[in-house]
DRENTI-972957 format. One line per 10 residues: their letters; for each residue x, y, z of C-alpha. Coordinates in Angstrom, 3 decimals. Example, Ala and Ser with C-alpha at 12.3 -4.5 7.8 and 13.67 -1.06 7.14 Angstrom:
<pts>
as	12.300:-4.500:7.800  13.670:-1.060:7.140
</pts>
This chain:
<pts>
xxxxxxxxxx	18.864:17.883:-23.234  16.400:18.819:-26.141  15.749:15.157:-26.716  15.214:14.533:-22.817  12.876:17.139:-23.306  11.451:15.321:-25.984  10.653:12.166:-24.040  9.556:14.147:-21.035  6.645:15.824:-23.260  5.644:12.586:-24.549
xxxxxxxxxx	5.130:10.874:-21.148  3.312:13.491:-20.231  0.155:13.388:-22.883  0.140:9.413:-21.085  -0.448:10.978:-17.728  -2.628:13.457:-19.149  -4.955:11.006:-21.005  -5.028:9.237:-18.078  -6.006:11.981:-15.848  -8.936:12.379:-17.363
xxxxxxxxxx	-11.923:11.676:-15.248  -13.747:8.383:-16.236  -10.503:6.855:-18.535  -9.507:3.614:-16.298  -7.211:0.878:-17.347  -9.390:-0.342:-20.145  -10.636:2.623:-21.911  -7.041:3.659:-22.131  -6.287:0.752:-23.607  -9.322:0.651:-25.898
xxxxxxxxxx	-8.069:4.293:-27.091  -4.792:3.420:-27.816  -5.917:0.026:-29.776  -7.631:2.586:-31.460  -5.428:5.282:-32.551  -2.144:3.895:-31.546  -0.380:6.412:-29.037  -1.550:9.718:-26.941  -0.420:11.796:-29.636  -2.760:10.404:-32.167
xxxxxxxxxx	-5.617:10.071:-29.550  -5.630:14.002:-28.570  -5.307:14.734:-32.474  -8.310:12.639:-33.025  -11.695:14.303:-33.433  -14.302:14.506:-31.512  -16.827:11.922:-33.972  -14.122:9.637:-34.016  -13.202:9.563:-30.343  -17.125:8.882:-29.486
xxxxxxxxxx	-17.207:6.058:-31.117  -14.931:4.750:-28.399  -16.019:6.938:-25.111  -18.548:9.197:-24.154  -19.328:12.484:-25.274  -18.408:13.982:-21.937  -14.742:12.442:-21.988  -14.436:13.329:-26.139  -14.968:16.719:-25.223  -12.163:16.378:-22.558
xxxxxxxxxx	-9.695:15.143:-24.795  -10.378:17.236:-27.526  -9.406:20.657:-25.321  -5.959:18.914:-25.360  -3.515:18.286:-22.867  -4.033:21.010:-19.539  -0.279:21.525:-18.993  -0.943:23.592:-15.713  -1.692:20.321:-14.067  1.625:18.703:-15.641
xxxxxxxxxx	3.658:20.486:-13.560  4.005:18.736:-10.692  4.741:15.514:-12.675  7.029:17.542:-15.293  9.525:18.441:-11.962  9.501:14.657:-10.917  10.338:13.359:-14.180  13.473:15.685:-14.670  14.486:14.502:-11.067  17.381:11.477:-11.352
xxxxxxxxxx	15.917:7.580:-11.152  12.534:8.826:-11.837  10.446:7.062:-14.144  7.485:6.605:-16.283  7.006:3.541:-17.690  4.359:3.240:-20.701  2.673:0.547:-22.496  4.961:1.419:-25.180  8.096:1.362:-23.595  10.462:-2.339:-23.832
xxxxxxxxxx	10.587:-1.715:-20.530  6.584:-2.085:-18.981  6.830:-6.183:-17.429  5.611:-8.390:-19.736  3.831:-10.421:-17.146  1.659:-7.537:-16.646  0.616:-7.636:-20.283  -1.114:-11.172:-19.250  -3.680:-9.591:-16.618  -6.998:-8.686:-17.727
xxxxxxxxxx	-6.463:-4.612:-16.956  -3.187:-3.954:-17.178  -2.098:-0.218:-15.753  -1.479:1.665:-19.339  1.418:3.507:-17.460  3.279:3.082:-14.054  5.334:5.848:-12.255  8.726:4.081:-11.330  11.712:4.953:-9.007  14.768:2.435:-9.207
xxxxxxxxxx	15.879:-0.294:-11.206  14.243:-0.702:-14.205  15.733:-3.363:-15.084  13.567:-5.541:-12.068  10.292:-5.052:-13.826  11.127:-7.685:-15.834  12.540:-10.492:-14.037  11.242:-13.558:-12.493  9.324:-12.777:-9.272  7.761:-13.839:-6.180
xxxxxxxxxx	5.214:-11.969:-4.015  5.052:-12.095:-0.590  2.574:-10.747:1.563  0.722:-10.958:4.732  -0.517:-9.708:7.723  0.226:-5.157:9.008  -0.161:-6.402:12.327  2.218:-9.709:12.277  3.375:-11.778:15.309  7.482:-11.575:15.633
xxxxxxxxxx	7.299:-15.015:14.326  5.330:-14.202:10.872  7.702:-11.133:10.335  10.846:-13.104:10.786  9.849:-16.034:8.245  8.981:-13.519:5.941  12.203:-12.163:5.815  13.812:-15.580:5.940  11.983:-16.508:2.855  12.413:-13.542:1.220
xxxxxxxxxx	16.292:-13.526:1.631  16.450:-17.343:0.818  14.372:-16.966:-2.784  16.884:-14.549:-3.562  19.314:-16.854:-3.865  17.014:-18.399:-6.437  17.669:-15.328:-8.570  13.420:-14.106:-7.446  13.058:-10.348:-7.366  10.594:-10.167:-4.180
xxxxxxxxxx	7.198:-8.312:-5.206  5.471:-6.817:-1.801  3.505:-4.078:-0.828  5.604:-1.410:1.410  3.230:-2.350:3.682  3.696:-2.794:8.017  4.564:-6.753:9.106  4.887:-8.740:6.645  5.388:-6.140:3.507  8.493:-4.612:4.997
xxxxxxxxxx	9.541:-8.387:6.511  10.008:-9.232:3.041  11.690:-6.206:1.236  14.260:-6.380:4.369  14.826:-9.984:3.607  15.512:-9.290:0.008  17.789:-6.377:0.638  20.070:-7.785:3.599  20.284:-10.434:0.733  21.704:-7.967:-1.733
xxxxxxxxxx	19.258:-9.432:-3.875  16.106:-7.231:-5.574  13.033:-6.301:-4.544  10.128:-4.348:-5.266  7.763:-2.348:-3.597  4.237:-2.022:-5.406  2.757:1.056:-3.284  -1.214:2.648:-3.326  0.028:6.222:-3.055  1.810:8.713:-5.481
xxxxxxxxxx	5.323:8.019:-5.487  6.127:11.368:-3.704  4.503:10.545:-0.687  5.833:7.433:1.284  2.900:5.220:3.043  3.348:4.508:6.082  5.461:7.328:7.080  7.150:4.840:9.135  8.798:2.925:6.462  10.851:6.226:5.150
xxxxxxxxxx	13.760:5.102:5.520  12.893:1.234:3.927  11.750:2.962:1.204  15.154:4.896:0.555  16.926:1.893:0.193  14.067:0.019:-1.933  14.404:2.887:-4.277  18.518:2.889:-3.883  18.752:-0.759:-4.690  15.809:-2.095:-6.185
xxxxxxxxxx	12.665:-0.392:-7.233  9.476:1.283:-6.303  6.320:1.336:-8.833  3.088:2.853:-8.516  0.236:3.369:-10.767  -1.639:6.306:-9.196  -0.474:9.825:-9.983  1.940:12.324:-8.006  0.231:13.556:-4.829  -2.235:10.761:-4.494
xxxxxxxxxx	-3.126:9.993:-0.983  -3.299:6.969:0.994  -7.110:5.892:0.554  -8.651:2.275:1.322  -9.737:1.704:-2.309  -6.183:2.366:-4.136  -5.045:-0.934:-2.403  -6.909:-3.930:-3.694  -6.177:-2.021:-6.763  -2.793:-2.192:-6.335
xxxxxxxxxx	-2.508:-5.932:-5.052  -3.305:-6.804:-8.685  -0.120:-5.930:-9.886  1.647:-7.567:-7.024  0.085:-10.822:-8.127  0.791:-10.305:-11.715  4.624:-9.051:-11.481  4.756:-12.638:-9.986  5.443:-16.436:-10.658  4.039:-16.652:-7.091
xxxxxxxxxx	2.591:-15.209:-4.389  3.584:-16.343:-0.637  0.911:-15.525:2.192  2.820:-15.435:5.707  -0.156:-14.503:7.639  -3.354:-13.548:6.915  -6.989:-12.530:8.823  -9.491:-13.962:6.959  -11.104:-10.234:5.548  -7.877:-9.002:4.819
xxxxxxxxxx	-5.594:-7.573:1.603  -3.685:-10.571:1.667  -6.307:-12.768:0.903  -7.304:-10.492:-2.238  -3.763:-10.642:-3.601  -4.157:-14.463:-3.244  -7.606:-14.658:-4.942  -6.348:-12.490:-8.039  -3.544:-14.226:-7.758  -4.849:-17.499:-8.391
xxxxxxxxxx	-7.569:-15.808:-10.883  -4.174:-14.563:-13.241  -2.594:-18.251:-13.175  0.000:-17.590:-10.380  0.454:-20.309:-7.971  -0.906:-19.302:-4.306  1.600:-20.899:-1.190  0.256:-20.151:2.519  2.423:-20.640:5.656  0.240:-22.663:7.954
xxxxxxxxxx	0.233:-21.717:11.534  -1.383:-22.148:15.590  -5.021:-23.247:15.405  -5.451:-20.353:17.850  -4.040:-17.536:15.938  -6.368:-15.363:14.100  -3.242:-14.366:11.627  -3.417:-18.195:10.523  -6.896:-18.441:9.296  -6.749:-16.720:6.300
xxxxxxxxxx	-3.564:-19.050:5.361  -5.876:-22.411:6.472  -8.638:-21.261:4.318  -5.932:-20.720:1.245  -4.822:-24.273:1.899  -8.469:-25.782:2.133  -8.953:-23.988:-1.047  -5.880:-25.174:-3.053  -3.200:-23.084:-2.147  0.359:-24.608:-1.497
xxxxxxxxxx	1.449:-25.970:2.244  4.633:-24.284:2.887  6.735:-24.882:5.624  9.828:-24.839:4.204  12.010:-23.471:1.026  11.597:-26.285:-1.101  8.151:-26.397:-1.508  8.201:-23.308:-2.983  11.589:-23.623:-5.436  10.230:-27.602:-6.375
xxxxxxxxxx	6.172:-26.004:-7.258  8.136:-23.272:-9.727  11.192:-25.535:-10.764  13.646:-23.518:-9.390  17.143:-23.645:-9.098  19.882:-21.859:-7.039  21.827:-19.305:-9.006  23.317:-17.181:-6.518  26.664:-17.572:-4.405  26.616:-19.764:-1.549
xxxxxxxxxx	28.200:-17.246:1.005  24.422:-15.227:-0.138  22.386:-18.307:0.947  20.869:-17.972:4.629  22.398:-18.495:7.786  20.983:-17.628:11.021  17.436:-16.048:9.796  16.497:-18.612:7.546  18.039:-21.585:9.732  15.351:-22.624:12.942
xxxxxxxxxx	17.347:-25.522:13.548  20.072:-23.420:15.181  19.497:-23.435:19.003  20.017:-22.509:22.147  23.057:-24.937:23.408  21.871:-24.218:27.378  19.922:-28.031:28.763  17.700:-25.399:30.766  16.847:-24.019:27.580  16.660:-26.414:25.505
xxxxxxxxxx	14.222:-28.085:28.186  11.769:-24.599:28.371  12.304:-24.575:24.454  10.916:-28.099:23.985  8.258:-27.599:26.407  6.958:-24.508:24.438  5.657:-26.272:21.788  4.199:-23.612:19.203  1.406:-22.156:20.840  1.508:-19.581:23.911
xxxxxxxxxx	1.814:-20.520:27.038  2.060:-19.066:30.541  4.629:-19.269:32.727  3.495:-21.657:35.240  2.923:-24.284:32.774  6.287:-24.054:31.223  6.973:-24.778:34.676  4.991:-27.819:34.713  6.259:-29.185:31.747  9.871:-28.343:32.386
xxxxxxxxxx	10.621:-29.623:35.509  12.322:-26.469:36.455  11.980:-23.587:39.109  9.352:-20.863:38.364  13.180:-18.544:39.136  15.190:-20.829:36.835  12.038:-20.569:33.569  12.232:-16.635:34.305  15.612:-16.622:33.930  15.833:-18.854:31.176
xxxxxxxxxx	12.877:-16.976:29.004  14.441:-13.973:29.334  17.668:-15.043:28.057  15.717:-16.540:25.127  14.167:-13.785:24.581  17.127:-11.406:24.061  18.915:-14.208:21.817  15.512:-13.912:19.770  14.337:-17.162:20.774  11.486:-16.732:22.339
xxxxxxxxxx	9.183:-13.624:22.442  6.272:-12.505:25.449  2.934:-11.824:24.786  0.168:-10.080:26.257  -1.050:-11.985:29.036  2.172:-13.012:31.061  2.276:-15.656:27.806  5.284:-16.892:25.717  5.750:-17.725:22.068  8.609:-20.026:20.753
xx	10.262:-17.934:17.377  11.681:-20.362:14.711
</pts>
């Protein structure tokens, strides 16, 4: 117990340190190349330490560590599966080490053990189309079999798409959140992230209690991109997160893949402008396991079935007829009509039988989508 104790303490001159206002990323990091650990940097003096930082954040550290703000964190840390994870530790990934401000500590719930194996993000759109969601997930339960740990963001759509993929996979995933890890953003994923932190792992780099604020999340997409090989955008807006994990992405030496998708989605544009500007055409598994020389190391009983199979059909001629008519955009109703040679009461029928086996899904508009 004393020696838990022990190691409790020490993380907590890190969080301290780090808590002080105006020491980011790389003035930690300057600090510690300086005087080699916390300990040594609140021991320093105060001519020494402004040689480094300003007088303002010298003074700071030289008061010492304020332990009636270490409370909070001090309860987490004595809590089961609770984490913190230090540049010093043999546990902080080594891919992060190769990104140009690396977090000098990251609060972590879960499997350890994830941080440091081979990855793949994949990320996308909050408000994703049933078809974007449902490749995400098919992807992200398919690279599992690879032996990938899926990287994402907790996010709506796409975010959660993925982590579900990788856990009905029984494979690992992690979630890379913008909040404190005692708060779960959105509220709506509570229960998603349970199970992330059950079976894989949840990381964050912002302190206990930290809200959910606009600027923590391009913040926090850099360490999506570097946890990865990879990163895979679903669907994307073109001014959206997505496309800022892809840029830093591609700025850290990860490859960048992008699902293409209908000329008339506005989800699909921010994947046609990856692709114009170098990203990876994917529209199926193997452009992604060929680009990062991958091979299958999992059982084939884990490999996907249904969700990652859009060849599997509908064995009804009526709806195999609406089906082929559908193309991939939306249409209406009365030109599925046209184009089927069927009744306007045998294409109602028909859609909504392919819309409860997940087939097909309705739009606003009286419009229809085709899911693959």
């Amino acid at each position: 117990m004393a020696n838990h104790s022990a190691v409790i303490e020490e993380k907590l001159l890190w969080i301290s340190l780090g808590g002080i206002p105006g020491i980011g990323s790389q003035t930690f990091c300057q600090l510690l190349k300086a005087f080699g650990s916390p300990e040594n940097i609140y021991a320093a003096s105060s001519r020494q330490l402004r040689e480094i930082v300003s007088e303002n954040i010298a003074n700071e550290i030289v008061r010492g560590p304020q332990q009636d703000s270490l409370s909070q964190a001090t309860q987490w840390l004595s809590q089961p599966n609770n984490h913190l994870i230090t540049l010093a530790d043999a546990e902080y990934p080594r891919s992060l080490l190769e990104i140009a401000d690396p977090p000098p500590f990251l609060y972590a719930k879960g499997k350890l053990a994830l941080l440091n194996q081979p990855a793949i993000a994949i990320v996308g759109s909050r408000n994703a189309s049933v078809q974007g969601e449902k490749n995400a997930e098919a992807f992200a339960f398919d690279l599992c079999a690879y032996g990938l740990c899926i990287v994402s963001g907790l996010a709506l759509g796409i975010d959660g798409a993925a982590h579900r993929g990788a856990l009905r996979a029984k494979g690992s995933t992690i979630a890379v959140v913008g909040t404190g890890l005692d708060i779960v953003y959105p509220a709506k994923h509570r229960e998603l992230a349970h199970q992330i932190a059950e079976h894989g792992l949840i990381i964050s780099e912002f302190d206990l209690g930290m809200p959910s604020r606009p600027q923590n999340f391009p913040k926090r997409n850099r360490l999506i991109s570097g946890l990865s090989l990879g990163c895979l955008v679903v669907e994307a807006n073109l001014q959206s997160g997505s496309q800022i994990t892809a840029r830093l992405a591609s700025e850290q030496g990860r490859e960048v893949f992008a699902i293409p998708g209908s000329i008339h989605s506005p989800m699909s544009k921010g994947c046609h402008q990856l692709i114009k500007q170098g990203a990876k055409l994917v529209d199926c598994l193997q452009d992604i396991t060929e680009e990062l020389n991958l091979s299958r190391n999992m059982p084939s009983e884990l490999i996907s079935g249904d969700a990652a199979d859009p060849a599997h059909s509908i064995k009804n001629a009526a709806g195999n007829a609406i089906l082929e008519a559908m193309g991939y955009d939306p249409i209406t109703l009365d030109n599925l009509v046209t184009l089927s040679g069927l009744t306007v009461s045998d294409v109602s029928s028909m859609l909504m039988l392919l819309e409860l086996e997940g087939k097909v899904t309705s739009l606003t508009g009286g419009q229809y989508q085709k899911i693959m």
